[in-house]
NUKE-841417 format. One record per residue (C-alpha): residue number from 0; residue in three letters; chain; x, z, y. Coordinates in Angstrom, 2 decimals, padded with zeros to 5 digits. Layout:
BEGIN
(pt NUM,'ALA','A',(X,Z,Y))
...
REM end
This chain:
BEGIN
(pt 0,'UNK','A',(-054.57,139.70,-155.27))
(pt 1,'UNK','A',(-056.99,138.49,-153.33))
(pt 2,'UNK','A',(-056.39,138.90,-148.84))
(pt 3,'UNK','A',(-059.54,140.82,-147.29))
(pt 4,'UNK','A',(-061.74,138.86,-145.48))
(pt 5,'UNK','A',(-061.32,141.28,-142.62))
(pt 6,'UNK','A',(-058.58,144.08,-141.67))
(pt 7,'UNK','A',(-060.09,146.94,-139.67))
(pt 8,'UNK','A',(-057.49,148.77,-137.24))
(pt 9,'UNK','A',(-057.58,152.01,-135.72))
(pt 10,'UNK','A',(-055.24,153.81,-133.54))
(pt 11,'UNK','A',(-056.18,157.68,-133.39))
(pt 12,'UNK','A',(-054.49,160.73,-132.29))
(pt 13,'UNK','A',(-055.23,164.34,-133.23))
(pt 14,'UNK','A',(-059.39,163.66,-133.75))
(pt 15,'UNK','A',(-059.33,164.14,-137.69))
(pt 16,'UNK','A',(-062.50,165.06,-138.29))
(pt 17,'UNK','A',(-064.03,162.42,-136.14))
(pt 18,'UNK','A',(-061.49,160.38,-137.90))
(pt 19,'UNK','A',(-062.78,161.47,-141.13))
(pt 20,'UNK','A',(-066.79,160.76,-140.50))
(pt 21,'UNK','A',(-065.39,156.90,-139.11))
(pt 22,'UNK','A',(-064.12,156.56,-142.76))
(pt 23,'UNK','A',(-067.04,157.32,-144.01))
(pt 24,'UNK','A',(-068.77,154.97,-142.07))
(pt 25,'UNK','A',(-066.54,152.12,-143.05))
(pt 26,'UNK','A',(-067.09,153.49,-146.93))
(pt 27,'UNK','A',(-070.48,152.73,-146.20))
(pt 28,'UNK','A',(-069.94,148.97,-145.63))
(pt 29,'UNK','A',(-071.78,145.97,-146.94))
(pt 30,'UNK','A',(-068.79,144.51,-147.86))
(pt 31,'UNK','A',(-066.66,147.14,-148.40))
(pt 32,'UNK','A',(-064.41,145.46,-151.39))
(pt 33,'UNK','A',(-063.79,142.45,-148.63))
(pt 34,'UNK','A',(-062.03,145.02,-146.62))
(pt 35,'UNK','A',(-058.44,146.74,-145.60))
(pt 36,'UNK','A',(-058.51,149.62,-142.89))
(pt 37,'UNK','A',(-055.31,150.49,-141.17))
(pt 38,'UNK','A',(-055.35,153.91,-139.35))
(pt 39,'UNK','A',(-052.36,154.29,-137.18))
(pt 40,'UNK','A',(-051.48,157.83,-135.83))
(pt 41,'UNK','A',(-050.02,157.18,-132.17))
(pt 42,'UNK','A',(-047.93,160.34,-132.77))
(pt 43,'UNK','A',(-047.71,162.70,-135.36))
(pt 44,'UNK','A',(-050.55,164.99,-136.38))
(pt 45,'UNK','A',(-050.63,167.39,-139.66))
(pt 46,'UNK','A',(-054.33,167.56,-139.88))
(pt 47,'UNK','A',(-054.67,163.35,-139.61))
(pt 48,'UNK','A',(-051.79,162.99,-141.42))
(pt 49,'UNK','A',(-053.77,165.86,-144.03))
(pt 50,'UNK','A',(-056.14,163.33,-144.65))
(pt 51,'UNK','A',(-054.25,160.81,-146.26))
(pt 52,'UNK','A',(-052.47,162.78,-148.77))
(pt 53,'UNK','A',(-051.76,161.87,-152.17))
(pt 54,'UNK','A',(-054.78,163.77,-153.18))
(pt 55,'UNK','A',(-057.06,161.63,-150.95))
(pt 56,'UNK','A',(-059.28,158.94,-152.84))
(pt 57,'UNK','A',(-061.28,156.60,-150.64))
(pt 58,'UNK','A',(-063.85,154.15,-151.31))
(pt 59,'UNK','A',(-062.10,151.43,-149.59))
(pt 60,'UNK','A',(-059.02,150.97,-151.72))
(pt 61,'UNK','A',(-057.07,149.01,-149.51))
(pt 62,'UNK','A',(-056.29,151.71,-147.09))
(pt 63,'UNK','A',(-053.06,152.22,-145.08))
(pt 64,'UNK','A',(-052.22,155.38,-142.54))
(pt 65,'UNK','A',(-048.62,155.23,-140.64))
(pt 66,'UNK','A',(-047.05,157.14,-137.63))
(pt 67,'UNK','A',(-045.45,155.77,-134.52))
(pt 68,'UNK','A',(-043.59,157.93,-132.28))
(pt 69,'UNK','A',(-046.59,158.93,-129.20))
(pt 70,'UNK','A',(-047.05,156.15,-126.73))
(pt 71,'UNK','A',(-050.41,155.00,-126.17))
(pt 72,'UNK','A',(-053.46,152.83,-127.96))
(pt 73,'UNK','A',(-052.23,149.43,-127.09))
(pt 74,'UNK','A',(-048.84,150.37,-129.10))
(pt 75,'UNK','A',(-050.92,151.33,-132.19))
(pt 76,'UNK','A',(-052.42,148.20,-132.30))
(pt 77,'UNK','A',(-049.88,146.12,-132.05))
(pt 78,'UNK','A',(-048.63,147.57,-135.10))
(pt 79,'UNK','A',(-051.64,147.88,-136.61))
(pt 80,'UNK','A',(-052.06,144.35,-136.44))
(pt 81,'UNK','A',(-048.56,143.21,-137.19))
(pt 82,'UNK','A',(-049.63,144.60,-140.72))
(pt 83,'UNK','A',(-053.13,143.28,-140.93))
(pt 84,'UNK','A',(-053.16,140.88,-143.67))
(pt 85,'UNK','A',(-057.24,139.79,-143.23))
(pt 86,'UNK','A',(-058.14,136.56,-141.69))
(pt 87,'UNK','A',(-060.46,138.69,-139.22))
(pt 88,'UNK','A',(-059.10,141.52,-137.42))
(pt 89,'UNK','A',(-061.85,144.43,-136.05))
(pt 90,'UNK','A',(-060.63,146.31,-133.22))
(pt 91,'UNK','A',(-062.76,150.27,-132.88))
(pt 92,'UNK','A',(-061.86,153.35,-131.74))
(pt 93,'UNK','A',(-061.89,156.50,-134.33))
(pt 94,'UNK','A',(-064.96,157.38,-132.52))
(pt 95,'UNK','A',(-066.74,154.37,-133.39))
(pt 96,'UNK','A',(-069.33,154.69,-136.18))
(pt 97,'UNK','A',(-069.97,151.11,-137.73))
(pt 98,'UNK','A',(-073.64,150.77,-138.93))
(pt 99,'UNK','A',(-073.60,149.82,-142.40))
(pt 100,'UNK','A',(-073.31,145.80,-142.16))
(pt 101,'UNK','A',(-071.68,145.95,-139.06))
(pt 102,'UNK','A',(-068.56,144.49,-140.71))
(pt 103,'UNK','A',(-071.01,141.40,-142.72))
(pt 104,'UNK','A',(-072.29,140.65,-139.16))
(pt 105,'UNK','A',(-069.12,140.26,-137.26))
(pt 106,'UNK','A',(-068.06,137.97,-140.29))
(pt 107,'UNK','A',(-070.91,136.35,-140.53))
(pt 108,'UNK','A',(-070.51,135.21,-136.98))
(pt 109,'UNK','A',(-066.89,133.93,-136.87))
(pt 110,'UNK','A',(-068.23,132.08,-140.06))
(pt 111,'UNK','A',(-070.85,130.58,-137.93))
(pt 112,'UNK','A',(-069.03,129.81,-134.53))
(pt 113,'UNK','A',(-067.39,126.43,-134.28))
(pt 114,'UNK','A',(-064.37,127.55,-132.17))
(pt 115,'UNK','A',(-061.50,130.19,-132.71))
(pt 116,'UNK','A',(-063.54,132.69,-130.94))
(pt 117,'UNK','A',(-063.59,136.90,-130.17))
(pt 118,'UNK','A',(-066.57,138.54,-131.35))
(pt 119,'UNK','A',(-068.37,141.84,-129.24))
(pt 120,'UNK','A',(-070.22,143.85,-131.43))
(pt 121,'UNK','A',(-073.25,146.27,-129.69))
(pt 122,'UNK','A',(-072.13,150.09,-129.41))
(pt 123,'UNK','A',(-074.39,152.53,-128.10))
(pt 124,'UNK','A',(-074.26,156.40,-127.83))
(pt 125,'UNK','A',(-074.86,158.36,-131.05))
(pt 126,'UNK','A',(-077.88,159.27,-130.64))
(pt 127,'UNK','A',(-076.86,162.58,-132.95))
(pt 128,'UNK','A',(-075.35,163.78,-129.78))
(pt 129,'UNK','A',(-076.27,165.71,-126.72))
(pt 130,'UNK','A',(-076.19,162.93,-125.04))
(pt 131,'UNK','A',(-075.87,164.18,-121.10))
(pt 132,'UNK','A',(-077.21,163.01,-117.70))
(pt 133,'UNK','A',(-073.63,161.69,-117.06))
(pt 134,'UNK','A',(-073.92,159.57,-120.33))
(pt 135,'UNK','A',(-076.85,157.80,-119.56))
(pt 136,'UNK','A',(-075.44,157.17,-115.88))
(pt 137,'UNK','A',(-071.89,155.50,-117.55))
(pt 138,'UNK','A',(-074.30,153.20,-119.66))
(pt 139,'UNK','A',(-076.66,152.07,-117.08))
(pt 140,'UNK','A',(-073.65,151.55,-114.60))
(pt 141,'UNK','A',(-071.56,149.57,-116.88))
(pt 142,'UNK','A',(-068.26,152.53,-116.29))
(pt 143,'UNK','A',(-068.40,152.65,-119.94))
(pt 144,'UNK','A',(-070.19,149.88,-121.39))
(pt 145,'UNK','A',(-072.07,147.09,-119.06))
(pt 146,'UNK','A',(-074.13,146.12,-122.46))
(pt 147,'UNK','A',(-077.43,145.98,-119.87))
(pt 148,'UNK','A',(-075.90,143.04,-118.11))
(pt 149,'UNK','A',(-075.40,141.17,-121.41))
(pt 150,'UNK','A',(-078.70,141.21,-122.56))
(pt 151,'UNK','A',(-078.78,136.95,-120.74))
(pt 152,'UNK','A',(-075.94,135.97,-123.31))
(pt 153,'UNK','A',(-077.45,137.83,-126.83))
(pt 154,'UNK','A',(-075.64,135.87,-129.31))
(pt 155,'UNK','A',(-074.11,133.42,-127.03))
(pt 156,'UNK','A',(-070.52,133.20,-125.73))
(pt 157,'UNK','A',(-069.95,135.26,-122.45))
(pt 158,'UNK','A',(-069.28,133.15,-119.21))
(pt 159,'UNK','A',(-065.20,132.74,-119.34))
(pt 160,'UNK','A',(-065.30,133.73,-115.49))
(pt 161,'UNK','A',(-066.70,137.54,-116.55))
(pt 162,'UNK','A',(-065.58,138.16,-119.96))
(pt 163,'UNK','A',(-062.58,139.96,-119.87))
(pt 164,'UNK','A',(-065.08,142.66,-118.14))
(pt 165,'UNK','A',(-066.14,143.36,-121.66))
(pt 166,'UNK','A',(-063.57,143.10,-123.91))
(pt 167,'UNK','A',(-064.24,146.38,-125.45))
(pt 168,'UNK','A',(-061.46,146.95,-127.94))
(pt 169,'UNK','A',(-063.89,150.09,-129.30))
(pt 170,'UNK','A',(-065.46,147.18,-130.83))
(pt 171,'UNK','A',(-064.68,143.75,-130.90))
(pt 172,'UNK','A',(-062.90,140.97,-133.15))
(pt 173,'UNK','A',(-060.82,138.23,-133.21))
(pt 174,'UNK','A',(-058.95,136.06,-135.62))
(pt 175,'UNK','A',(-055.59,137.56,-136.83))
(pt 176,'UNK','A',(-053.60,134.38,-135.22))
(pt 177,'UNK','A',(-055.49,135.50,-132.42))
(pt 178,'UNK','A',(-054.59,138.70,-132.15))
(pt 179,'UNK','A',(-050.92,138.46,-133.02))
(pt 180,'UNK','A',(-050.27,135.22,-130.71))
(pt 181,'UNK','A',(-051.86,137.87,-127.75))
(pt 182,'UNK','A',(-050.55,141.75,-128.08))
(pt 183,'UNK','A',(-051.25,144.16,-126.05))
(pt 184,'UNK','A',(-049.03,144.81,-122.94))
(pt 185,'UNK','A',(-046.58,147.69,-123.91))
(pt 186,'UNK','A',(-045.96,148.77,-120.46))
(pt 187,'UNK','A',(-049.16,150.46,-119.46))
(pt 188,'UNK','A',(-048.77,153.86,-120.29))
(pt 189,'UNK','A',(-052.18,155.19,-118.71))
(pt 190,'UNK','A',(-056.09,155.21,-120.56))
(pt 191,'UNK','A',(-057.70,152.31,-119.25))
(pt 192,'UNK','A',(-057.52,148.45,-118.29))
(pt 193,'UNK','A',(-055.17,147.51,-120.71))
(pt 194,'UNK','A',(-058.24,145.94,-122.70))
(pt 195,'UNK','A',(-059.42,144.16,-119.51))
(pt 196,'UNK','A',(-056.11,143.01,-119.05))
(pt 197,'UNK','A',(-055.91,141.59,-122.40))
(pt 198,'UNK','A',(-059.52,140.31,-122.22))
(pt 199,'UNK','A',(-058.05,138.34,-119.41))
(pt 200,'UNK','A',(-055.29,136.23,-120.88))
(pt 201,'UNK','A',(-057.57,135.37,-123.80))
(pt 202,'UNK','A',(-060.05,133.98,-121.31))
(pt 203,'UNK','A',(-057.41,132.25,-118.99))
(pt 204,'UNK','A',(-056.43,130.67,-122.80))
(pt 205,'UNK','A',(-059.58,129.56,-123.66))
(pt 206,'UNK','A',(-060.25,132.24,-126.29))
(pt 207,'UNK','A',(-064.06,132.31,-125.68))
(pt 208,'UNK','A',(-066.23,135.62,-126.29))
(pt 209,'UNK','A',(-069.12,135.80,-128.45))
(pt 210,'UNK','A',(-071.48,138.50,-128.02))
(pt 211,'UNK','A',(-073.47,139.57,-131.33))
(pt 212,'UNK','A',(-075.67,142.69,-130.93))
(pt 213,'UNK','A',(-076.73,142.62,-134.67))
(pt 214,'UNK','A',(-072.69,144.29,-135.19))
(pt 215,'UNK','A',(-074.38,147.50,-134.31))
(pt 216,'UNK','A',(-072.72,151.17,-133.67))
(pt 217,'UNK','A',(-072.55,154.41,-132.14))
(pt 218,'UNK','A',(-069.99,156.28,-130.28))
(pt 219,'UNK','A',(-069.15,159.70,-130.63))
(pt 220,'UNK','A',(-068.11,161.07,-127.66))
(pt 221,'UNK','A',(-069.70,163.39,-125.60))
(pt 222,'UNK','A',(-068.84,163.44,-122.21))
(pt 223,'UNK','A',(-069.50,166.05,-119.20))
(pt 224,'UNK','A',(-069.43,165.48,-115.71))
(pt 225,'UNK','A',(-066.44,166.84,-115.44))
(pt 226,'UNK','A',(-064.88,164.81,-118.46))
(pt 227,'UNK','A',(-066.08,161.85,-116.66))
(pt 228,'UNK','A',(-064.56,162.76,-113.64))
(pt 229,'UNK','A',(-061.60,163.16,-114.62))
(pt 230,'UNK','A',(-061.62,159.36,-116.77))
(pt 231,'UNK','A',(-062.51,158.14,-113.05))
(pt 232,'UNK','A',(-059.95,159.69,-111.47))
(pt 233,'UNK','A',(-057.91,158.43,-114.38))
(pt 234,'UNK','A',(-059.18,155.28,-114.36))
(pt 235,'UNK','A',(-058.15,154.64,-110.09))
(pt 236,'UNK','A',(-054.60,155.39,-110.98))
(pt 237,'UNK','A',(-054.39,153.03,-113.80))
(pt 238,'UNK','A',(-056.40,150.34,-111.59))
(pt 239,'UNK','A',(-053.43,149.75,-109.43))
(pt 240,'UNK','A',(-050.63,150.08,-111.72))
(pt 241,'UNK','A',(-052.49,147.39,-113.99))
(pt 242,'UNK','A',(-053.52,145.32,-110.84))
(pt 243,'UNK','A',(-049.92,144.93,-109.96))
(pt 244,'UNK','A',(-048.97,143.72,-112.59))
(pt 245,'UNK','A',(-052.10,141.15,-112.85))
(pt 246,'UNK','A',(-053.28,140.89,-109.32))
(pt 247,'UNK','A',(-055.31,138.41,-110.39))
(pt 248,'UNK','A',(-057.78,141.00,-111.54))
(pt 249,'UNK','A',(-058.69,142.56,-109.08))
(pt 250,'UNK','A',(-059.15,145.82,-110.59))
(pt 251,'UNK','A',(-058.69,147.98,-107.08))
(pt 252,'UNK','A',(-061.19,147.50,-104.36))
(pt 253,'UNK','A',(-060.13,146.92,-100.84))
(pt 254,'UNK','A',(-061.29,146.01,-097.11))
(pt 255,'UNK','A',(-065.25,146.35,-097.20))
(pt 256,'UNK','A',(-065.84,147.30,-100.89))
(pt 257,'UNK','A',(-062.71,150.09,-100.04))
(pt 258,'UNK','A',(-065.48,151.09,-096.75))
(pt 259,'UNK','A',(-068.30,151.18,-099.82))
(pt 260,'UNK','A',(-067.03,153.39,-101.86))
(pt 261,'UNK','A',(-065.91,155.55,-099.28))
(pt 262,'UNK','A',(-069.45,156.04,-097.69))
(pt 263,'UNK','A',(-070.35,156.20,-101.19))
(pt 264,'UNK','A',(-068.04,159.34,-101.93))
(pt 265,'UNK','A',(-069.31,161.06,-098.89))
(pt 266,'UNK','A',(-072.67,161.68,-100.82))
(pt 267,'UNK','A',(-073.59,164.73,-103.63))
(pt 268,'UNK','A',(-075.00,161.97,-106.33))
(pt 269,'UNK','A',(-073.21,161.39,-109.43))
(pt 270,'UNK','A',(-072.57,157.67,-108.10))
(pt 271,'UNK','A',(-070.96,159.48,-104.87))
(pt 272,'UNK','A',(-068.85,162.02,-106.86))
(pt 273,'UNK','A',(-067.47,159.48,-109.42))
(pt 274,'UNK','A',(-066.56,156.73,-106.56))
(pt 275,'UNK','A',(-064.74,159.68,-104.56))
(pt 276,'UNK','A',(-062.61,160.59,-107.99))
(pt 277,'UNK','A',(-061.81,156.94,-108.47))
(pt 278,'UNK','A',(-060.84,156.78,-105.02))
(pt 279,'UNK','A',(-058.42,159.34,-105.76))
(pt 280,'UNK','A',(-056.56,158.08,-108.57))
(pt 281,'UNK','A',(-056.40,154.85,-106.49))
(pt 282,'UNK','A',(-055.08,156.26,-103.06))
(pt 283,'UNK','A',(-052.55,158.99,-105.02))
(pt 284,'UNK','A',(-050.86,156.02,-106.75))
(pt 285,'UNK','A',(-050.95,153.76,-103.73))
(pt 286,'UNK','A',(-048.92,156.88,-101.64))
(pt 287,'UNK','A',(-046.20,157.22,-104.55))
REM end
């Protein structure tokens, strides 16, 4: 039997039915009979679990679901991977929809590049959404994806200096020697940073990053103020248990860029309220 081309992994937990339209999406695929999907359930779930009963036909034959007892996503795709048999591995979240030759184009590239190289595909909001004020302030901001600052290095490789600051594992891939020679770090137990983290040593080992908008697709997720809030809050805590054990990152900000986002917090705009929740994931961890 012939190996896929590429091996497709997703970690998920409890979100079947945005589980199920992410299939759907990968059914979809220009090459669909070049690919394997491996859906890993970071803890078990009867309705996920539902969907991959022996009743279940999909169009993408080579399609594997297992459970690992909860941890967190950087767990799941270790194992994910350790079972990936493509030369290419894609990296998404189960809220990632792949436009239809999404796959062809992040194949297409590693084809093309002259390096063992990772490969950042585009991902935008789904535009099926309500997509809120708070949405549109994450994306211009770069809190959830700093695409606007890319738009210099459009199919190019990202400076090595900054790249790790978008290795979005919602969408990104990597060659499966790659990916198994650098795991994720099993020790960070919170959302967030762990893919900047891991960004990092690929850059520090000359893994360049190649950024190729035409591997286009949306994420569904809709997110409130208060959702996003609470991911920035979030997000400060994990900042300086991740920064301790990289300080080289510098993921928490300190002496005048602490002042900034202080002053910052002080004011009613959705830039003030979001640095004054980071600041307190930051300073709650910092006094434990």
């Amino acid at each position: 039997m012939t190996p896929p081309a590429l091996s497709i992994v997703i970690p998920t937990y409890k979100r079947a039915p945005i589980l199920r339209e992410c299939l759907q999406r990968i059914e979809a695929q220009t090459i669909k009979d070049r690919i394997e999907v491996i859906i890993i359930s970071d803890g078990h779930d009867d309705e996920t679990a539902a969907l991959f009963n022996k009743h279940t036909q999909y169009a993408i034959p080579n399609t594997q679901f297992f459970e690992i007892p909860k941890s967190q996503q950087g767990v799941a795709r270790n194992r994910g991977i350790e079972r990936a048999t493509g030369n290419i591995i894609l990296l998404i979240g189960d809220d990632i929809f792949l436009a239809p030759d999404a796959c062809e184009a992040h194949l297409r590239a590693h084809q093309q590049l002259q390096t063992s190289s990772a490969v950042l595909g585009y991902t935008e909001w789904d535009p099926a959404m309500d997509i809120t004020p708070v949405m549109k302030w994450l994306d211009k901001t770069g809190w959830q994806f700093g695409y606007p600052l890319l738009h210099t290095y459009i199919h190019s490789y990202i400076p090595q200096n900054i790249q790790h600051r978008f290795s979005y594992t919602s969408h990104i891939s990597l060659p499966r020697e790659v990916a198994l020679k650098f795991p994720f770090r099993e020790d960070v137990t919170l959302y967030g940073w762990e893919d900047i983290e891991w960004g990092w040593r690929l850059s520090q080992s000359g893994i360049p990053l190649y950024y190729e908008p035409n591997a286009n697709a949306f994420h569904h997720h809709r997110m409130t103020l208060a959702d996003s809030l609470r991911r920035m809050e979030t997000l400060g805590t994990s900042a300086t248990i991740v920064e301790k054990m990289n300080p080289e990152l510098h993921l928490v900000p300190h002496g005048i860029k602490r002042m900034g986002y202080r002053l910052s917090s002080l004011l009613p705009t959705t830039k003030g309220r979001h640095a004054g929740a980071f600041l307190r994931g930051v300073m709650g961890t910092e006094h434990q």
